[in-house]
N, C-alpha and C positions, 0 to 999 in steps of 0.2 A: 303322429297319430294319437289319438286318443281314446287308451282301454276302459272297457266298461269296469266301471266303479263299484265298490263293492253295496253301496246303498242302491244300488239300482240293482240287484237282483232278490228274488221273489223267493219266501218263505222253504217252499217246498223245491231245494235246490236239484233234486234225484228227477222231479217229475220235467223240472225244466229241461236238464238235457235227455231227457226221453220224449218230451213230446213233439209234436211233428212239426218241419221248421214252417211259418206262418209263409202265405203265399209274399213274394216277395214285390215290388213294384219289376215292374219290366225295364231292365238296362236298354237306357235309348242309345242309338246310334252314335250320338255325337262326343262319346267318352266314356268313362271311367267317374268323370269328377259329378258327373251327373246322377248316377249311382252311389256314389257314396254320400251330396245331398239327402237323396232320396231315402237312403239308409238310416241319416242321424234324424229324420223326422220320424221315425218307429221307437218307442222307448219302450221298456219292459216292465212289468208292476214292481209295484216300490216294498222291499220287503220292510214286514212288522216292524212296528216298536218293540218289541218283546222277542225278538229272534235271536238267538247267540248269533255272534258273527262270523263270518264262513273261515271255514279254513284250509290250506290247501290241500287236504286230502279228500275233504269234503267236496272241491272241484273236478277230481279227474273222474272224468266222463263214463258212464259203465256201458255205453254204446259206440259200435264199433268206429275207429278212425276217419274222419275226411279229410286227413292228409297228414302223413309222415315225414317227419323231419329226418333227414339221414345227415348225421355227422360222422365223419373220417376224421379219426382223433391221431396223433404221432406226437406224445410229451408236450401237450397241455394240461397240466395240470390246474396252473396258475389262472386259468381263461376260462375253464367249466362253470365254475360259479356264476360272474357277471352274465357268459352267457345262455345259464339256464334261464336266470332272473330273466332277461331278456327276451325269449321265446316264447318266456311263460306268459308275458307280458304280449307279445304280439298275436300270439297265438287264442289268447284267451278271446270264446264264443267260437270259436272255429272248429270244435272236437278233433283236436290233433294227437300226435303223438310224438318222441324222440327216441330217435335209435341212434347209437352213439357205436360207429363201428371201432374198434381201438385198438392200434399198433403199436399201445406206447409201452416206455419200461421207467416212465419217472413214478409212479400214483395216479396217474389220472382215472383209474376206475375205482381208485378210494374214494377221490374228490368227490364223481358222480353219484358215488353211494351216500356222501356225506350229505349235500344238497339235493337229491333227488326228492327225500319226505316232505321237503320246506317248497316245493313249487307245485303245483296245481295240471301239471300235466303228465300224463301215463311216459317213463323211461326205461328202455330197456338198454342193456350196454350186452354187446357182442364183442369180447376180448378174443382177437388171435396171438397165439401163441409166435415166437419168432418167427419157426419151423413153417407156420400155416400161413405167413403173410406173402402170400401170392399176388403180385401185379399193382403192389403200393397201393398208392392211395386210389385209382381206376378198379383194382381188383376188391379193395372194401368200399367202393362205391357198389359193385356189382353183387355182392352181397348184404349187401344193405335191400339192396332191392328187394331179393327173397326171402327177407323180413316186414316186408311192409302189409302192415292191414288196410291200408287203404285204399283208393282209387286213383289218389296223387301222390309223387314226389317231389321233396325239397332238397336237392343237395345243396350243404354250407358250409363250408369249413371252420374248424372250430379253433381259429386265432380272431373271434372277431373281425375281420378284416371285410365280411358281408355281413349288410345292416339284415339282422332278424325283422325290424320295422318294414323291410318291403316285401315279406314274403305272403301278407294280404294281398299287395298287389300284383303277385306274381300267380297267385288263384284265385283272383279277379279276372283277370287277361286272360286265364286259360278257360274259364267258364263262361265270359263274355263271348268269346271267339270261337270257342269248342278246338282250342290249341292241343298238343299234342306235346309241343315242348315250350315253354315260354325263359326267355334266358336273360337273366340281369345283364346287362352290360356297361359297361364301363366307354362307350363309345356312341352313345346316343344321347338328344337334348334328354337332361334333367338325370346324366350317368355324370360321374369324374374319375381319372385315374389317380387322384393327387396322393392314395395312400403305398403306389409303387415308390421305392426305394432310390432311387437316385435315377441319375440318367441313363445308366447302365439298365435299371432295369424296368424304362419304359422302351429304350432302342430296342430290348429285347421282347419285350411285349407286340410292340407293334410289328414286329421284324416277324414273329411267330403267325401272329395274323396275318399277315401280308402272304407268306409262306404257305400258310395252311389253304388260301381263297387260292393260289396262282397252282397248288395240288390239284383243288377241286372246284373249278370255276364256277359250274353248274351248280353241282348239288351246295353249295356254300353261297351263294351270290344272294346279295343282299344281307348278312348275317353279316353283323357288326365285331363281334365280339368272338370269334372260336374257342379261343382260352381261356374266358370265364369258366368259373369253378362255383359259380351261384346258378342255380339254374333250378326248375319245377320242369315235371316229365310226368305224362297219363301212363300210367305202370302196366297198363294191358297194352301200353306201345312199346312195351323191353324184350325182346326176348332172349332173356339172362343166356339159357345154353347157350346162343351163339356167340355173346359177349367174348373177346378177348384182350381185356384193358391191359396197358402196360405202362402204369407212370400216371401222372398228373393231369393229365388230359380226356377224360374218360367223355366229354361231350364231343371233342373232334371224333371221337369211336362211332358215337353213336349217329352223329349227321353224316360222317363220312361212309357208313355201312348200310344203313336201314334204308329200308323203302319212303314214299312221299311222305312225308309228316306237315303237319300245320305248324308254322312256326312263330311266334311272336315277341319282341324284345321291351324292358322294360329297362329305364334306366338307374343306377344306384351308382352312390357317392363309394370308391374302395377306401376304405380308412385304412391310418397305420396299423400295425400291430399293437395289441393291448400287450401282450407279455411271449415269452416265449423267444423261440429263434425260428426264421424262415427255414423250409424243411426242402427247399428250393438247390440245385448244388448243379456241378458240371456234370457230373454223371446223370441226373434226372433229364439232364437237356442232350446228352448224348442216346438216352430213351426217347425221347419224343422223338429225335430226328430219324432213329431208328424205327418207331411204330410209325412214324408218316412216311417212310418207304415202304413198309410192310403195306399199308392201307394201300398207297398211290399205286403199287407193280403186283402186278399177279405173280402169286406161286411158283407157275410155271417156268414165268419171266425172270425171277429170282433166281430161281434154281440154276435155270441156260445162264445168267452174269458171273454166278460164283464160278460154275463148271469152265467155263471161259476163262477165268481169272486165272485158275486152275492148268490152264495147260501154260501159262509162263512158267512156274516152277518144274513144271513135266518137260517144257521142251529144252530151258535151261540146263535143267538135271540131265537129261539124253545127252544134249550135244556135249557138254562139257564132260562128263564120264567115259563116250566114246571120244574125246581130243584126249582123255588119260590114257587111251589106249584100250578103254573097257571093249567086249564085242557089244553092236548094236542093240542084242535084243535084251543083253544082262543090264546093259543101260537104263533100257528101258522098262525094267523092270525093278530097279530100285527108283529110278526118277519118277513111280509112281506111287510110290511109299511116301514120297513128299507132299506129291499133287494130292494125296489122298488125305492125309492130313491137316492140310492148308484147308484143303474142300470140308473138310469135317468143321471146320472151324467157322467157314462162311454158312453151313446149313446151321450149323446153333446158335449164331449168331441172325443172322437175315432170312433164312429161307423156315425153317421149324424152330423159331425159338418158344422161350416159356415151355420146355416139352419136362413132364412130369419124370422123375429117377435121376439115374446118376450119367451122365456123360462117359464115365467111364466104364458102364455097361452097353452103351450104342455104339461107343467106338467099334470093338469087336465087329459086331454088325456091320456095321458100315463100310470097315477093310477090307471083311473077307470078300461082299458084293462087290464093291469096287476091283478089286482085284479080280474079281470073275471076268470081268469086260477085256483081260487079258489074254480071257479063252479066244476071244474076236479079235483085239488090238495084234496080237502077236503074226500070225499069221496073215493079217491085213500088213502091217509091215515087211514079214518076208517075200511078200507079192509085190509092193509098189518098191522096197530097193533092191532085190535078190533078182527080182521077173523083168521088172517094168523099167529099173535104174535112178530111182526118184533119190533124192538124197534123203538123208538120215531126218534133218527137220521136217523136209515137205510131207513126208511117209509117217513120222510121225503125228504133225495136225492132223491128217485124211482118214489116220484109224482110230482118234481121240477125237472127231465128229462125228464118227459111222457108229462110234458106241454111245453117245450123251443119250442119247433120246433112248432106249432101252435100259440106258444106267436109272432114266428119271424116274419110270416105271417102277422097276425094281424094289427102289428105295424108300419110295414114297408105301407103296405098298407091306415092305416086311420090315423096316425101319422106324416110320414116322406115322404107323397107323394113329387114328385123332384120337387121342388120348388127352383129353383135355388135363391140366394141371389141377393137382389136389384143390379142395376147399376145406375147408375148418366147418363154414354155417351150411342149418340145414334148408335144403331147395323146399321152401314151400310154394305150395300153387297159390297163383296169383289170382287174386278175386276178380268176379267181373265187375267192370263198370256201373254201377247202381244209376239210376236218373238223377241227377242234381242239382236240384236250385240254385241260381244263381243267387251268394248273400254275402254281398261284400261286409267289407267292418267298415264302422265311423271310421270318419278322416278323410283324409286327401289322399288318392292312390298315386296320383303323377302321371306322365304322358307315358303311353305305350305306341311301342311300332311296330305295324305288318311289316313282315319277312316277304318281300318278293317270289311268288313262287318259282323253284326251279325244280331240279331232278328233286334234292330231298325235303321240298315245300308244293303243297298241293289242298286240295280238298281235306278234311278231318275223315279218317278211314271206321268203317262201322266196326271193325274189329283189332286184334293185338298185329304190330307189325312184323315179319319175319324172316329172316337172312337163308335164302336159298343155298343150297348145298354144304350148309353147318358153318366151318370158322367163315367170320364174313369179314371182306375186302380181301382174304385170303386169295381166291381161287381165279375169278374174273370180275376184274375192276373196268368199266369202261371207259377206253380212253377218250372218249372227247369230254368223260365228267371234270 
């Protein structure tokens, strides 16, 4: 692409991006590439001979954002640099901004501070603290959000590794189209993945994809790419409260939870790493595979698998205590000090995780209720082997059934009320959508691709999108999606 030059802009730098953008030619149907022709035949007055020449502070915008850059930073220091220069460069004509949200502990919000004077577009950095780094890099994606001045979002990561050069065309596409999310991909003509790491981790790439489409058939079908980490979103289409990121993946969150959105793909080249180390690990992928069960199973569903899982050590524990010779019901009353702890472990783990405090404050909780259902269990046992003559297992499944569904109540209610997990940034409200001219930059954007609609592709919606009944994918997920 090709940024406008600094001889090409007009004496009175202040009034130029104050004045109102020049009606644009109308983006025809047949592309992108037609539009941004039509774009480089518009040229701007040529400033003075006599004018000092600009400088980048003399560029950042005093009129509010048309699109926010959100970087999720974790020990890049070495990379801020190149890619301020870079944005500042792609971005330029566009009145953007950079929000740089940052988890790291090498310098990387020195670096920012160091280069931020030297480039020509408005930077803000949102450092959290250890303590506050909630849901990696999906949870400072979600707080990036509620920092944005603008109308659009760009999320990038900040290894280089997503070209800052195609984020014109990623609000191009979304203004063309009246998109709603438009997502780089690495899987469409004029994408490559050639900057993944060996074979290991394109098997894993594709294998993720593959996984995430055969989760959500529907609401995914036609979406090239799930695990792109490059991607533009219409910010009155988030609705951060409901957000529950957990890990690397914060776009599967959002396609797999929201309502219809318009979806369109644009393709970009993933390059190597400039500097740094991949933040990439087996634990991050034993997250994902964990949030894409939370997404795919209801709550509910959750809960009845763990409690299930739960009575092998309950019925283990009975029978084997009463073969020591225990009596039945002392049995069964320590074999549930087992099952209850086991199940504690599956609710923190699968059924309420991310839940804000200490573990070792809910425990308590969680024992004493669980232990309550022994008010019911026990006496249901003395009737089906004392009355009825059931044996000691059969007696115990029948009264560790008759209570799950009153245990689920329970807990969900004085346990795991929605306590969303702390944040660090503050929740500002998000602007409304302003009317927007379409104004591409010079250059070439590259080919873009409609998203086939399904559940989460559809019409462009007149308003912000919003997750029924709070945590979403949490409660009811539908299964034919």
């Amino acid at each position: 692409m090709t940024p406008t030059s600094t001889g090409d802009l007009p004496d009175d730098l202040t009034g130029l991006l104050r004045r109102p953008v020049l009606p644009q030619p109308r983006i025809p149907p047949d592309g992108l590439a037609a539009a941004a022709a039509a774009s480089e035949a518009r040229t701007d007055p040529p400033l003075p001979a006599d004018a000092d020449p600009p400088t980048a502070a003399h560029r950042i915008a005093p009129v509010a954002p048309r699109l926010s850059v959100v970087v999720p930073t974790r020990n890049e220091a070495h990379n801020i640099e190149p890619l301020l220069r870079r944005l500042d460069d792609a971005l330029r004509g566009l009145a953007g901004e950079v929000i740089f949200v940052d988890d790291s502990d090498d310098g990387t919000p020195e670096a920012i501070a160091r280069v931020r004077p030297t480039v020509g577009l408005p930077v803000r950095v949102h450092h959290r603290a250890p303590g506050d780094r909630v849901g990696g890099l999906g949870g400072a994606v979600s707080e990036g959000f509620a920092l944005c001045a603008a109308p659009y979002a760009v999320i990038i990561d900040g290894d280089l590794q997503h070209p800052p050069e195609t984020i014109p065309a990623l609000l191009a596409a979304a203004l063309h189209d009246a998109a709603d999310v438009v997502i780089g991909s690495r899987y469409v003509p004029g994408g490559s993945a050639s900057g993944l790491a060996g074979t290991t981790r394109h098997l894993v790439s594709t294998g993720s994809n593959l996984l995430c489409r055969l989760a959500f058939p529907r609401r995914l079908r036609g979406v090239s790419d799930v695990m792109s980490g490059f991607f533009l979103v219409r910010v009155a289409a988030v609705d951060r409260a409901g957000l529950r990121p957990d890990g690397y993946k914060i776009l599967l969150e959002l396609l797999a939870t929201a309502g219809p959105l318009r979806i369109r793909e644009v393709g970009y080249a993933f390059a190597e790493r400039h500097a740094g180390a991949s933040n990439a690990s087996v634990s991050e992928g034993v997250r994902f595979a964990r949030r894409l069960f939370s997404l795919r199973v209801p709550r509910p569903a959750r809960f009845a698998l763990v409690g299930a899982s739960g009575t092998v050590p309950n019925l283990l524990g009975t029978a084997g205590l009463h073969h020591l010779g225990l009596h039945y019901l002392a049995a069964a009353i320590l074999a549930t000090q087992l099952a209850i702890a086991w199940n504690f472990a599956g609710c923190e783990l699968l059924v309420w995780d991310r839940q804000a405090g200490s573990r070792l404050r809910r425990y308590p909780a969680f024992a004493i209720i669980n232990n309550l259902d022994l008010v019911i269990r026990l006496p249901l046992l003395a009737l089906f082997v004392g009355r009825w003559g059931f044996g000691v297992g059969t007696a115990t499944l029948l009264s560790l059934a008759a209570a799950v569904v009153v245990r689920y109540l329970v807990v969900e209610r004085l346990v795991y009320r929605h306590r969303p997990a702390g944040s660090s940034a503050p929740t500002a409200p998000i602007p409304p959508t302003p009317p927007m001219p379409a104004t591409p930059r010079r250059g070439s954007f590259g080919p873009t691709r409609a998203v086939r609609p399904g559940r989460a592709q559809g019409a462009g919606r007149p308003g912000g999108l919003s997750w029924p009944g709070g945590t979403p994918g949490e409660e009811a997920t539908d299964a034919a999606t």
